[in-house]
C-alpha positions as a Python dict, from the first residue, in 0.01 Angstrom:
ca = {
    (1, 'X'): (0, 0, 0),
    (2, 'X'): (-23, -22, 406),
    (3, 'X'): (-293, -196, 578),
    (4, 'X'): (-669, -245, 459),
    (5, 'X'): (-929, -9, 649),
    (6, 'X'): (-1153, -162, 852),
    (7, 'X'): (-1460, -191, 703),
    (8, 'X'): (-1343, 11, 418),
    (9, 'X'): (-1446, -243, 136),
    (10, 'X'): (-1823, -154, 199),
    (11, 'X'): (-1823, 80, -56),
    (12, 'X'): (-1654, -124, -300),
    (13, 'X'): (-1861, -442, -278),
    (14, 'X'): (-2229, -234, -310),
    (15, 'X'): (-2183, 132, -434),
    (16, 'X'): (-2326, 300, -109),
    (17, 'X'): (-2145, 638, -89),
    (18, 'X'): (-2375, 792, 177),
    (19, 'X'): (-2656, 860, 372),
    (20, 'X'): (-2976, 784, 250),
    (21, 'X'): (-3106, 1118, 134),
    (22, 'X'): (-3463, 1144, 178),
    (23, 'X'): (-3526, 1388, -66),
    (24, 'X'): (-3401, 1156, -293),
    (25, 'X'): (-3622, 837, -193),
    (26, 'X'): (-3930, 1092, -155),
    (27, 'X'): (-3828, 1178, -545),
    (28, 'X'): (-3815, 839, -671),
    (29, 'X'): (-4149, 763, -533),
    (30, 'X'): (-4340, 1048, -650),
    (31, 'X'): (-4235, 1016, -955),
    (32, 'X'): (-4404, 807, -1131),
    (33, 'X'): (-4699, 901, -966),
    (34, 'X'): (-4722, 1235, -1126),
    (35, 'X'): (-4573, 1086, -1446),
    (36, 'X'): (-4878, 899, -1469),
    (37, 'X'): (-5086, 1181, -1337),
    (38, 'X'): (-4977, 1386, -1586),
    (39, 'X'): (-5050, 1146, -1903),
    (40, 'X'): (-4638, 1163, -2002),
    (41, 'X'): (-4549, 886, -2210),
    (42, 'X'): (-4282, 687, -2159),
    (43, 'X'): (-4017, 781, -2434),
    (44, 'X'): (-3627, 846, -2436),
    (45, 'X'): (-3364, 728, -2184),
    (46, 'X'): (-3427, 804, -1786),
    (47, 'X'): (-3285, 1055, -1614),
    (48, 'X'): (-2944, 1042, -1353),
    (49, 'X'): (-2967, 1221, -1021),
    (50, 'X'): (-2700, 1412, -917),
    (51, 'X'): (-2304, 1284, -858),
    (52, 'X'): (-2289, 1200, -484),
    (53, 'X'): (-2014, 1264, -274),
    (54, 'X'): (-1652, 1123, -337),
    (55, 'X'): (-1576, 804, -56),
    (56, 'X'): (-1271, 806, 127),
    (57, 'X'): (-958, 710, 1),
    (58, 'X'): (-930, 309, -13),
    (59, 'X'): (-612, 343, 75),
    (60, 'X'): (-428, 430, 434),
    (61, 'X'): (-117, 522, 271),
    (62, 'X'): (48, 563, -88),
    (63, 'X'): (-199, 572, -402),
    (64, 'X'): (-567, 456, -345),
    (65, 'X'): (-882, 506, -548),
    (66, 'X'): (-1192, 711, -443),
    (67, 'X'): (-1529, 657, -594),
    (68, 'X'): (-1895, 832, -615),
    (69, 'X'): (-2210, 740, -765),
    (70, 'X'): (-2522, 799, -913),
    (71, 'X'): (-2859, 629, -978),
    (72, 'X'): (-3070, 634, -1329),
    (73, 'X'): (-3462, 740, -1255),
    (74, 'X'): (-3656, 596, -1552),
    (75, 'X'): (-4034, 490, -1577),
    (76, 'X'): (-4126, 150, -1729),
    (77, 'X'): (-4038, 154, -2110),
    (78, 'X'): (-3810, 407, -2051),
    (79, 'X'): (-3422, 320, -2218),
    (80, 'X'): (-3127, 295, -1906),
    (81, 'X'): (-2954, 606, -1922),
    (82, 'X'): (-2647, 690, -2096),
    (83, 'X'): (-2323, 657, -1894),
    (84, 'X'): (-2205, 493, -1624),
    (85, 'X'): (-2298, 485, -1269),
    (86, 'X'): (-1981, 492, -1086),
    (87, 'X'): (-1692, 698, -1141),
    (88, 'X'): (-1318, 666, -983),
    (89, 'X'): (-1073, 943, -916),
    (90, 'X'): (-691, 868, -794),
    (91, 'X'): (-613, 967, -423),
    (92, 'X'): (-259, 1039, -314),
    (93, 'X'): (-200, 997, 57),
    (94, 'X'): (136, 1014, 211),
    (95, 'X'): (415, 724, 105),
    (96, 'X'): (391, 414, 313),
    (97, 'X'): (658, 403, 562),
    (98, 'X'): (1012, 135, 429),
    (99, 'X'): (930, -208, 453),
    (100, 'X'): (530, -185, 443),
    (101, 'X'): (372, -457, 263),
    (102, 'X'): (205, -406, -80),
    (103, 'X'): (-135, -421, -119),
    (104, 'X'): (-201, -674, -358),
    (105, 'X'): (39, -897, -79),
    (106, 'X'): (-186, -769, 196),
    (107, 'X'): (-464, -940, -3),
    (108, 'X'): (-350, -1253, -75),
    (109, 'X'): (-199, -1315, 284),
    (110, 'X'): (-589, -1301, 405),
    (111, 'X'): (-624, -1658, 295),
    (112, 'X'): (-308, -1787, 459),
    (113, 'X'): (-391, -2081, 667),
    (114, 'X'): (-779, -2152, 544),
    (115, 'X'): (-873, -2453, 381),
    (116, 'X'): (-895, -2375, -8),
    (117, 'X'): (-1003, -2612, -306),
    (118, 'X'): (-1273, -2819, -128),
    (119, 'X'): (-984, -2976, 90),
    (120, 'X'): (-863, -2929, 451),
    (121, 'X'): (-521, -2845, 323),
    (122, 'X'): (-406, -2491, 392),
    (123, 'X'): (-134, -2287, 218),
    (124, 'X'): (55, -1984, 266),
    (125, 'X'): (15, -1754, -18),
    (126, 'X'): (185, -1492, -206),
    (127, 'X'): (93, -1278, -539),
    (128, 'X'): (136, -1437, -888),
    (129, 'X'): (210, -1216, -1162),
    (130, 'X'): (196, -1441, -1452),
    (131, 'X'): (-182, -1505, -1507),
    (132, 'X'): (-376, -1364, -1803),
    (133, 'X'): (-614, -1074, -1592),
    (134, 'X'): (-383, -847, -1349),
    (135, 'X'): (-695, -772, -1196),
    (136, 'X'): (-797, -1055, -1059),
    (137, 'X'): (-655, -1186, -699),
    (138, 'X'): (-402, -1461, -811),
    (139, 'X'): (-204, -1592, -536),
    (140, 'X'): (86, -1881, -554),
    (141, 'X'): (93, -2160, -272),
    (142, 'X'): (424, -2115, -125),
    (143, 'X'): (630, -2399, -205),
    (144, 'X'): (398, -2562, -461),
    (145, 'X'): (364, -2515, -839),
    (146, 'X'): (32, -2365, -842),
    (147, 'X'): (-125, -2043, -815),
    (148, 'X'): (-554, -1985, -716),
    (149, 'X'): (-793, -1683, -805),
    (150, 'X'): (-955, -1582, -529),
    (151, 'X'): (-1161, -1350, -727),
    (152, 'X'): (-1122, -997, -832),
    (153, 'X'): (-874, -837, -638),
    (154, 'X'): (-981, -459, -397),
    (155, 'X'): (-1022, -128, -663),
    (156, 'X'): (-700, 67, -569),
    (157, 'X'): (-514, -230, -632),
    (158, 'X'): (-192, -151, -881),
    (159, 'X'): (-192, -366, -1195),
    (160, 'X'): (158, -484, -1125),
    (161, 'X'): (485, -432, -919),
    (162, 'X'): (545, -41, -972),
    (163, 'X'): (288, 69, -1234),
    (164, 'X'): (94, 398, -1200),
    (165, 'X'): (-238, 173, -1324),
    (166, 'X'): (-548, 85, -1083),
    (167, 'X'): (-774, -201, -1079),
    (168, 'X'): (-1064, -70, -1057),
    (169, 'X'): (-1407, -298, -1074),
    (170, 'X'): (-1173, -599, -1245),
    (171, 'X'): (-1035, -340, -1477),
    (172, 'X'): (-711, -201, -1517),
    (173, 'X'): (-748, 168, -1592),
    (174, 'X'): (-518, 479, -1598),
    (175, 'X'): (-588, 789, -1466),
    (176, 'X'): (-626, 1112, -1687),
    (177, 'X'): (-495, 1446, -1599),
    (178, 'X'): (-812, 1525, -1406),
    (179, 'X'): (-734, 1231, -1189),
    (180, 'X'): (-1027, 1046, -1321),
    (181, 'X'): (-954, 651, -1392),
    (182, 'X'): (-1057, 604, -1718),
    (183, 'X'): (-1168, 900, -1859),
    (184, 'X'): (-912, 953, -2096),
    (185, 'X'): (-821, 1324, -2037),
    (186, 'X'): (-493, 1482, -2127),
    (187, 'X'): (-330, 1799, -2151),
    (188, 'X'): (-309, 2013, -2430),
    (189, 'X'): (40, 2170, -2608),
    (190, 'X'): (-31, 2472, -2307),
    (191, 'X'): (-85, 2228, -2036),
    (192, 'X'): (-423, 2266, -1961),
    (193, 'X'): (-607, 1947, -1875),
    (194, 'X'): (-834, 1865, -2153),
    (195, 'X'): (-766, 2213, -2340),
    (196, 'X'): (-822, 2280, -2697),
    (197, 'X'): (-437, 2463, -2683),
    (198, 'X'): (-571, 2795, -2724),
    (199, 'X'): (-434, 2970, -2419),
    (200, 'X'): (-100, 2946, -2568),
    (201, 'X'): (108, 3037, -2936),
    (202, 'X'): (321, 2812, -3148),
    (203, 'X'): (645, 2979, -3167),
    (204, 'X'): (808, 2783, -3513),
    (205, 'X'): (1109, 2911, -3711),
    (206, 'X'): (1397, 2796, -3935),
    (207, 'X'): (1675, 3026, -3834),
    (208, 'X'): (1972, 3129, -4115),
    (209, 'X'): (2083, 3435, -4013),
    (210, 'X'): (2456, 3380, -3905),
    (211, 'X'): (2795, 3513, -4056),
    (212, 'X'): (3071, 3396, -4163),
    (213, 'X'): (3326, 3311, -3868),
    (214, 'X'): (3362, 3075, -3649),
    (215, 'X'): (3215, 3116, -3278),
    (216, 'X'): (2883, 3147, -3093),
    (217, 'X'): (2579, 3265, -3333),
    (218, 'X'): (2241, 3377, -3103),
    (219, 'X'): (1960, 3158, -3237),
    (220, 'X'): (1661, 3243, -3039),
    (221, 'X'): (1530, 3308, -2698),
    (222, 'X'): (1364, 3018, -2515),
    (223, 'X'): (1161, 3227, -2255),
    (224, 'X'): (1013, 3098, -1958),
    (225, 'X'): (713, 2911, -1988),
    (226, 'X'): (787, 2721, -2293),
    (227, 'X'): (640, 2444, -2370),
    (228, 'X'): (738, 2101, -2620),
    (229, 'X'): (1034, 2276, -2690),
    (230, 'X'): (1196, 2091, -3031),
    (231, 'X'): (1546, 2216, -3186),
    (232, 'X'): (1735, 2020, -3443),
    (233, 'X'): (2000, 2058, -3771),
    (234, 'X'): (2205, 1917, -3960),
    (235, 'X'): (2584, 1975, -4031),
    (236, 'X'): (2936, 1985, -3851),
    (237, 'X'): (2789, 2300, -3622),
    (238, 'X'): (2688, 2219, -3243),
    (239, 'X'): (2396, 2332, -3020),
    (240, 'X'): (2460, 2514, -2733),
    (241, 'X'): (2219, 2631, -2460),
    (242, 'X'): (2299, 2875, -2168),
    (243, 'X'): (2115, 2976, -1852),
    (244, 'X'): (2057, 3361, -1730),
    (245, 'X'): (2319, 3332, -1480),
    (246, 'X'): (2579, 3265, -1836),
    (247, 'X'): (2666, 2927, -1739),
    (248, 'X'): (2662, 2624, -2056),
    (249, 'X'): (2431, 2389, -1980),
    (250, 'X'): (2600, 2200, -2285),
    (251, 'X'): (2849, 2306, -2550),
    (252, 'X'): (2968, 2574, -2388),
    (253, 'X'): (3318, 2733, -2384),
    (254, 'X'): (3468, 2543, -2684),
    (255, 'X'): (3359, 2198, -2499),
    (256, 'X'): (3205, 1964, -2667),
    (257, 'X'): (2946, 1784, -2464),
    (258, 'X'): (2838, 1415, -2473),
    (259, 'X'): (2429, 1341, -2573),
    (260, 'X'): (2239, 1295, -2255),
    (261, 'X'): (1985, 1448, -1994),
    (262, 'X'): (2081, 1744, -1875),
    (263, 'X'): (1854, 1976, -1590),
    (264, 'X'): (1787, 2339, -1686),
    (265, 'X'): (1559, 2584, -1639),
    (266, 'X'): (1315, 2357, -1438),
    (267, 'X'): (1299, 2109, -1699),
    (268, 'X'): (1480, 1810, -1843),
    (269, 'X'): (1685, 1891, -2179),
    (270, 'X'): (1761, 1582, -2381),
    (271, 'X'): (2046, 1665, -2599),
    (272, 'X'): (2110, 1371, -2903),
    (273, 'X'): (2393, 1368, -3136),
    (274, 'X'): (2388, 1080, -3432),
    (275, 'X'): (2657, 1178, -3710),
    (276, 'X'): (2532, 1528, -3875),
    (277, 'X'): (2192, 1496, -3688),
    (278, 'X'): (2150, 1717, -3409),
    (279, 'X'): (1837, 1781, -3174),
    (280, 'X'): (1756, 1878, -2827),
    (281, 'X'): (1370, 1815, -2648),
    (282, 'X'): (1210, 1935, -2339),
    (283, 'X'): (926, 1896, -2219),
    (284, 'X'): (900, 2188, -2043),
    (285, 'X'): (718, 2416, -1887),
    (286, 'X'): (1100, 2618, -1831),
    (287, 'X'): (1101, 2783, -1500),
    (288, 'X'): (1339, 3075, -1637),
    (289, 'X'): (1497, 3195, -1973),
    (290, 'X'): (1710, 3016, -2210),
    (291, 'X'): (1910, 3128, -2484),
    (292, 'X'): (1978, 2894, -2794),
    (293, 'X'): (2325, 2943, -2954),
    (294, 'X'): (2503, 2731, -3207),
    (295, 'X'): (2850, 2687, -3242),
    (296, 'X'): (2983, 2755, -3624),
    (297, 'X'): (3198, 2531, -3786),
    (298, 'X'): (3124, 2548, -4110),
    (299, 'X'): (2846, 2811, -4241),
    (300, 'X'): (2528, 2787, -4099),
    (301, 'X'): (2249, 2517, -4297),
    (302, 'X'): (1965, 2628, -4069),
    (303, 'X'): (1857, 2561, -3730),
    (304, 'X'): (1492, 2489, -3658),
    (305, 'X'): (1292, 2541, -3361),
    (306, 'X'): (962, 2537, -3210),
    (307, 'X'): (817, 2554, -2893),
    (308, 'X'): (457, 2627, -2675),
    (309, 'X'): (464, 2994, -2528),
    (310, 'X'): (174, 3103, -2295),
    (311, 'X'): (-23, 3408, -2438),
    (312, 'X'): (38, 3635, -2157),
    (313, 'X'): (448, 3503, -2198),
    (314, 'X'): (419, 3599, -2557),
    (315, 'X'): (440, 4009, -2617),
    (316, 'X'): (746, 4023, -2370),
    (317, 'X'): (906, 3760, -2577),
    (318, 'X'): (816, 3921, -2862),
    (319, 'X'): (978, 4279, -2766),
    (320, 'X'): (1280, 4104, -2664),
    (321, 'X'): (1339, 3944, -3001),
    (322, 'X'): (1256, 4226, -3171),
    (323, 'X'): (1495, 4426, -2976),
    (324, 'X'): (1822, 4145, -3050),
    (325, 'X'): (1703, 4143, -3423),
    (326, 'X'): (1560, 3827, -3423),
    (327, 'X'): (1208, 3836, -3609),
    (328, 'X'): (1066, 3555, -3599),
    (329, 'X'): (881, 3585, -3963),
    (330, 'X'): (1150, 3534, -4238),
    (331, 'X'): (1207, 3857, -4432),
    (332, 'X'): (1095, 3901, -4737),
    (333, 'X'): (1359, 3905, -5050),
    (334, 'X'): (1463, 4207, -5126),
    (335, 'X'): (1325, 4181, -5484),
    (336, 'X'): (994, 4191, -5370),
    (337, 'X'): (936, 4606, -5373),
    (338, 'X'): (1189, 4861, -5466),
    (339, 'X'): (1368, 4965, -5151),
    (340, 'X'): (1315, 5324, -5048),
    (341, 'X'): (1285, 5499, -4717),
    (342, 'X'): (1040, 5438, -4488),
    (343, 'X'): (700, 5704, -4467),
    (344, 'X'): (705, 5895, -4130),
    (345, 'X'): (483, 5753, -3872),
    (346, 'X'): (491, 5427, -4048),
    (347, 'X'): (530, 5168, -3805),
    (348, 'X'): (848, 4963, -3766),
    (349, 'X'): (909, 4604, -3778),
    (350, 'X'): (1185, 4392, -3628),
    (351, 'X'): (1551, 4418, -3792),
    (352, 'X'): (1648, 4231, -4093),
    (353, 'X'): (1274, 4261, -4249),
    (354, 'X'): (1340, 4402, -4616),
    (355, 'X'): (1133, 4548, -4859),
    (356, 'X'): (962, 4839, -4681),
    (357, 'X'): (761, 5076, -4897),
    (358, 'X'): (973, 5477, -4929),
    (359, 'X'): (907, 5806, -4796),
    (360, 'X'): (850, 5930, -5170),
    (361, 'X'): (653, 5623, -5196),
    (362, 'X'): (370, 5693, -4921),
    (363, 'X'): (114, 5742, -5127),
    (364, 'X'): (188, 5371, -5352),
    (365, 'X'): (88, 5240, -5005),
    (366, 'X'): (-255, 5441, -5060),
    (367, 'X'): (-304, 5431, -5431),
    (368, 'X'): (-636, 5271, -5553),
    (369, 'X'): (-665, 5027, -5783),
    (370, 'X'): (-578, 5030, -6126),
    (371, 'X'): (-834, 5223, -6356),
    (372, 'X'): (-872, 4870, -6589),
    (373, 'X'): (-1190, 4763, -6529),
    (374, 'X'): (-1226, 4433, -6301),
    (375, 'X'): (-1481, 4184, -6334),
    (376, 'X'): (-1727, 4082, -6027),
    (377, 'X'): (-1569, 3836, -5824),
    (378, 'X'): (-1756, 3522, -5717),
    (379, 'X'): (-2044, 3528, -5473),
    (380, 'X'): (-1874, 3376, -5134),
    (381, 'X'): (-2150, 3432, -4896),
    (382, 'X'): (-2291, 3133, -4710),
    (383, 'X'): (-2217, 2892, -4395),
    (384, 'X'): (-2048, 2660, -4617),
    (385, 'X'): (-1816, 2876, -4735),
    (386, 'X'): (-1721, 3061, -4416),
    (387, 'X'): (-1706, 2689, -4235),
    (388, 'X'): (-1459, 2605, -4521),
    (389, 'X'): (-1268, 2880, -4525),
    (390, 'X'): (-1193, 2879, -4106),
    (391, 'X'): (-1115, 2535, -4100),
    (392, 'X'): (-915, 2548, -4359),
    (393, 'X'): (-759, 2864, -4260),
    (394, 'X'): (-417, 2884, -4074),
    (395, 'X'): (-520, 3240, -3934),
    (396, 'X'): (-849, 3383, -3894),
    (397, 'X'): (-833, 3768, -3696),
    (398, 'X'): (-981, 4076, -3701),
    (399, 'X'): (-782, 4370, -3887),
    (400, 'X'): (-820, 4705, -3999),
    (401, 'X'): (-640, 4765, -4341),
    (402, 'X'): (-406, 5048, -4342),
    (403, 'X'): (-234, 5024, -4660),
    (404, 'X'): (-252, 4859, -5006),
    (405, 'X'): (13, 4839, -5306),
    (406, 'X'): (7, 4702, -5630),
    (407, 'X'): (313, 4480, -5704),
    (408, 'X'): (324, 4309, -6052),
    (409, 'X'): (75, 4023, -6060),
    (410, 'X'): (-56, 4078, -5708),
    (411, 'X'): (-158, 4273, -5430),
    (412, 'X'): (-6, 4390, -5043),
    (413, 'X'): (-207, 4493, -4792),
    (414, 'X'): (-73, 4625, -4504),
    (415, 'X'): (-332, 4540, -4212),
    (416, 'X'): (-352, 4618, -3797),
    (417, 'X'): (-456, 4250, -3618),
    (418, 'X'): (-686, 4356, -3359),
    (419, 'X'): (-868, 4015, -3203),
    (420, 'X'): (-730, 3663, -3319),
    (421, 'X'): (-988, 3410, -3341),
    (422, 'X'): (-742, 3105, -3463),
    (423, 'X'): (-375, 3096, -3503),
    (424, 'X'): (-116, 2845, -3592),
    (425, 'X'): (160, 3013, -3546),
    (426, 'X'): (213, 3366, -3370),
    (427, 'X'): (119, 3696, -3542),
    (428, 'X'): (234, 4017, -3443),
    (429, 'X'): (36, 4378, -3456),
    (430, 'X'): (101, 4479, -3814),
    (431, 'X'): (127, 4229, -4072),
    (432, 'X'): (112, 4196, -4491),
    (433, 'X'): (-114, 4034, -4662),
    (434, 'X'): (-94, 3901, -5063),
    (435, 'X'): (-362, 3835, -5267),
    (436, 'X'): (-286, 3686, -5592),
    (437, 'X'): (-406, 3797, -5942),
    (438, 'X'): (-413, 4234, -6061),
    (439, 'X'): (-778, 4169, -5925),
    (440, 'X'): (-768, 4026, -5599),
    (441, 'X'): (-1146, 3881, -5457),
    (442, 'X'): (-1240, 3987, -5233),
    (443, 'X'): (-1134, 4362, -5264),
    (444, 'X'): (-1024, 4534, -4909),
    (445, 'X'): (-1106, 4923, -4842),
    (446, 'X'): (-888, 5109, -4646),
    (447, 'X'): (-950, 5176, -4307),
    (448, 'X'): (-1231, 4901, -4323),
    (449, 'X'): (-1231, 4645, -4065),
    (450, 'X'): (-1260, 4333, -4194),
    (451, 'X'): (-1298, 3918, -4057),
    (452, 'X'): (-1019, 3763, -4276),
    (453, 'X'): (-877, 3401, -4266),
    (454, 'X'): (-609, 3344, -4440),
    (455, 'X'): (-304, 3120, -4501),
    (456, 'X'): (67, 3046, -4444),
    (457, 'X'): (240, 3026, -4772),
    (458, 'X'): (660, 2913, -4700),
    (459, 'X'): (874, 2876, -4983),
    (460, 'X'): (1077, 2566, -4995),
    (461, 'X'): (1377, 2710, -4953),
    (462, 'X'): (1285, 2931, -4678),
    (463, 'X'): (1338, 3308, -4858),
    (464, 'X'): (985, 3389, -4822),
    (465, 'X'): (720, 3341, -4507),
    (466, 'X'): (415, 3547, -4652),
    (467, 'X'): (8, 3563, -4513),
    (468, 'X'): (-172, 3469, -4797),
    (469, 'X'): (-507, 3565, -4896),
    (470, 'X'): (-711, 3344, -5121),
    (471, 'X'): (-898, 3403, -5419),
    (472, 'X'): (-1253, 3415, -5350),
    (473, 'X'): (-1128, 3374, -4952),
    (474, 'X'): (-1306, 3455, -4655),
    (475, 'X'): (-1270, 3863, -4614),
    (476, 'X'): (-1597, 3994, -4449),
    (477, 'X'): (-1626, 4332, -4321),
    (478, 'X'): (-1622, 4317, -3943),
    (479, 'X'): (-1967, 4366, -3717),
    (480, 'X'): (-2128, 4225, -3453),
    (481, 'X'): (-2325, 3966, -3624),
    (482, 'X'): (-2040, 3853, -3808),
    (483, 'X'): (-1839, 3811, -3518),
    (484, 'X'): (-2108, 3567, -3363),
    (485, 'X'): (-2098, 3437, -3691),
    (486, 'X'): (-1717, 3306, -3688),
    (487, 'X'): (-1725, 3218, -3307),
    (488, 'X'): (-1995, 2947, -3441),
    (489, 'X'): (-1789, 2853, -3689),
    (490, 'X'): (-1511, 2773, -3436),
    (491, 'X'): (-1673, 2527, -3249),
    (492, 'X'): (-1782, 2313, -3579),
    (493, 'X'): (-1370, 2287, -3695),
    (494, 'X'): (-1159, 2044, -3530),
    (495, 'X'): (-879, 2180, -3340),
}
């Protein structure tokens, strides 16, 4: 930890991070003066001046600690205020130089040679690991079987040999991502310190598309960026990853690598093999693209991955899938609508999506409802209902409907997603919707905007990824006030 600063526990032992500010003093005098003045009662907690500035590092090399402070201003009665008065940051200054001593050594060496335990006896001493508090300054007498406390041991001092922990005040804290000890901070899915992951998508699909020989299948693009990256499956097939420069990082050529660690794309890959079960992690974020293959064996059971995209990394991705005929919605079974040819000027999805309405059919897409009378749906205006509906809700966005077809016992809208409020998973500019039942509630008009949350509905066995719709959902048309509305609404759901 290098050598203590001179005078550099000041701080530590009183809380003094400054100057006296006269402001401040000329504050905390007047005060209660015009407090009383004034007739206010005393009521309520007091009140915290500002954060002063952050101390010096109380360190000279390696990790340290760094500390500023406030004071509570409360008039008699008043309750202390909430909080605490002190908080601690981490400070990294250069590595000590080979051979310098550790701090916690530094500490107990100060007492070599000074009579200890009431007695003229003096000891050398040397840090003992083995007592209850790592916090406290426990030193063993060199060639004697007994160890002293001395006390708490300096803030900046590491809980033991080679942890990232601090003592700080007798307490052995951890720093969060914001470098404060203690505070608890992490990062979200996107990597942003104490984020709500909502500057990235969640990129999630089971992929089954592969043929019937035996070679290298494309899975999916990894692109750079990605996040909490998670591939697995099960069967005699083997993952395989590759670089943009071609190269295997594993699996490649025929080979068949051993489980391990292996570096790629600015990021650690760990690759694990157990029998059938197959799975690869990273943490990520990748520095450059990756492409997933698998290796077929025997036909392809289904290879699922997920991983953390940035939203700015997401519409290139996007294209580029779209482009190798890799959606990354399942298509819908064939079964669903009677294939046909597609309208002109309807837009295009990515290959391998089935089911598209026909040019003789363009005006299905349009058709109103069916003349049977429908009854009123169910009132579903209220706070309540629009709380339960968003938090419940996988997807909640802003769309304009462009078409709508009756299909046996339910309903398809075609809609355009203009602003996404929430989102599980990604969502791309045209989507379908279903709503159940020949009546669906709430009804959508065409070329209506409209708020809509709605749902994920998978089948279990994977042949259909639809956007459902609700009965009695959440389907508002779209306006200003509503808009304020479901931004309110966001910050009362959990994330």
């Amino acid at each position: 930890m290098g050598k203590l600063r001179p005078g550099g526990t000041e701080w530590l032992a009183s809380g003094y991070t400054g100057r006296p500010r006269p402001l401040q003093t000329l504050l905390l005098l007047l005060w209660p003066l015009l407090n009383c003045g004034l007739g206010a009662s005393a009521q309520g907690p007091g009140a915290w001046t500002p954060w002063g500035s952050w101390s010096s590092c109380s360190s000279s090399c390696g990790r340290g600690v760094s500390v500023r402070s406030r004071r509570c201003i409360r008039l008699p009665g008043e309750l202390p205020c909430g909080g605490s008065s002190h908080e601690y940051r981490l400070c990294q200054l250069p590595d000590c130089p080979p051979g310098a001593k550790p701090f916690r050594d530094i500490q107990c060496a100060l007492y070599n040679g000074r009579p200890v335990l009431g007695t003229q006896e003096t000891y050398q001493w040397v840090p003992f690991h083995g007592a209850p508090n790592q916090c406290d300054l426990n030193c063993l007498a060199e060639g004697h079987a007994f160890y002293h406390s001395f006390g708490r041991v300096l803030d900046g001092t590491p809980c033991s040999p080679g942890a990232q922990d601090l003592c700080v005040a007798g307490r052995c804290l951890s720093a969060g991502c914001d470098g404060v000890l203690g505070s608890g901070a992490l990062e979200d899915r996107c990597g942003r310190c104490g984020g709500a992951n909502d500057s990235c998508l969640f990129v999630q699909r089971v992929f089954r598309d592969a043929g019937a020989f035996v070679g290298y299948w494309n899975v999916t693009l990894i692109p750079e960026g990605a996040r909490h990256i998670h591939v697995a499956q099960r069967s005699r097939n083997h993952l395989a990853l590759t670089g943009t420069d071609g190269h295997y990082v594993f699996n490649g050529n025929w080979a068949i690598s051993p489980p391990g660690t292996y570096e790629a794309a600015g990021t650690q890959v760990v690759y694990t093999r157990a029998g059938p079960e197959e799975a690869l992690h990273a943490a990520g974020p990748t520095t450059q693209d990756l492409l997933l293959q698998i290796l077929l064996r025997e036909p392809n059971s289904g290879v699922q991955f997920e991983f953390w995209l940035p939203r700015e990394h997401y519409g290139p991705f996007l294209a580029q899938t779209q482009a190798l005929g890799w959606p990354l919605r399942q298509p819908q079974p064939r079964q669903v609508e009677a294939p046909a040819a597609m309208p002109a000027g309807t837009p295009t999805r990515a290959p391998g999506e089935a089911g598209r309405p026909g040019r003789g059919r363009q005006a299905a897409l349009t058709a109103a409802p069916p003349a049977d009378p429908c009854p009123a749906c169910p009132d579903t205006r209220g706070r309540a209902h629009r709380l339960l509906h968003y938090c419940g809700s996988d997807f909640v966005f802003q769309a304009r409907v462009l078409g709508r077809q009756r299909q046996a016992q339910e309903t398809r809208y075609e809609v355009h997603v203009q602003l996404i409020y929430k989102n599980r998973w990604p969502l791309r500019t045209r989507e379908y919707l279903w709503a159940p039942g020949r009546c669906p509630c709430p009804p959508l008009a065409l070329q209506r905007e409209y708020l809509l949350a709605v749902r994920r509905l998978v089948s279990p066995e994977g042949t259909q990824d639809r956007l459902l719709l609700p009965h009695a959902g959440y389907a508002r048309p779209w306006s200003p006030a509503e808009d304020s509305r479901v931004r309110l609404a966001a910050r009362r759901c959990p994330v």
